[in-house]
Residue, then its C-alpha position, 0 to 999 in steps of 0.5 A: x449585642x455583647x459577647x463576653x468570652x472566658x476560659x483561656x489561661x496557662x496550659x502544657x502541652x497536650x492539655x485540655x481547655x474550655x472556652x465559654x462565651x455568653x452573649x446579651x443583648x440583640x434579637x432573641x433568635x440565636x445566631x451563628x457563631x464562630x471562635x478565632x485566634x490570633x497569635x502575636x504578629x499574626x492575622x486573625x484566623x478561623x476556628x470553628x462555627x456553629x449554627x444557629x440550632x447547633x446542628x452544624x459545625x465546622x471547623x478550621x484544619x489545623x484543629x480538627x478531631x482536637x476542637x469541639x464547637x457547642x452552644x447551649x441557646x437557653x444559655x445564649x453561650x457557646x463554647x470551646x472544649x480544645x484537647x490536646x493542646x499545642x504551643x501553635x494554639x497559643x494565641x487570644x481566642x475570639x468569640x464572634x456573631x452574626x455572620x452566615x453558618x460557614x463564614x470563616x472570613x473574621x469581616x463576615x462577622x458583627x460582634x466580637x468579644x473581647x478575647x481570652x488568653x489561651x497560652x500553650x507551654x512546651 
């Protein structure tokens, strides 16, 4: 399984972004899907997830009413529409697969893409 996340760049404060991330390869049925950051010098942390038919998400406090988690199967991509942007969401977003609807542990997680710059400006 391959996941290629794009999307990320240079916004100012109280912006908007769109991450997408398109997976290949694997089994055909889909499979829960999250979104992590990382700053420099920090730990990976949650995002959000979204189920498998989307009919679930969940989402980390710190971007809750500000984040929304999306997935188009007949795609294979999930996305992430971030608004109100802060200089603390800056950080390498991640997009990862194959863990159980809920997990928020990045270990409980398969597949990873490689990253996409999300860098907030004040």
């Amino acid at each position: 399984v391959q996941l290629q996340a794009s999307g990320g760049g240079l916004v100012q404060t109280g912006g908007s972004l769109k991450l997408s991330c398109v997976r290949s390869g694997g089994i055909t049925s889909p499979y829960n899907l999250a979104w992590f950051r990382q700053a420099p010098g920090e730990e990976r942390e949650f995002v959000a997830t979204i189920s498998r038919n989307g009919g679930m998400t969940s989402y980390a406090d710190a971007v809750k009413g500000r984040f929304t988690i999306s997935r188009d199967n007949a795609r294979k991509t999930v996305y992430l529409q971030m608004t109100s942007l802060k200089p603390g969401d800056t950080a390498n977003y991640y997009c990862a697969g194959g863990g159980l609807y809920g997990a928020r542990r990045p270990q409980d997680y398969d597949y990873w893409g490689q990253g996409t710059l999300v860098t907030v400006s004040s």
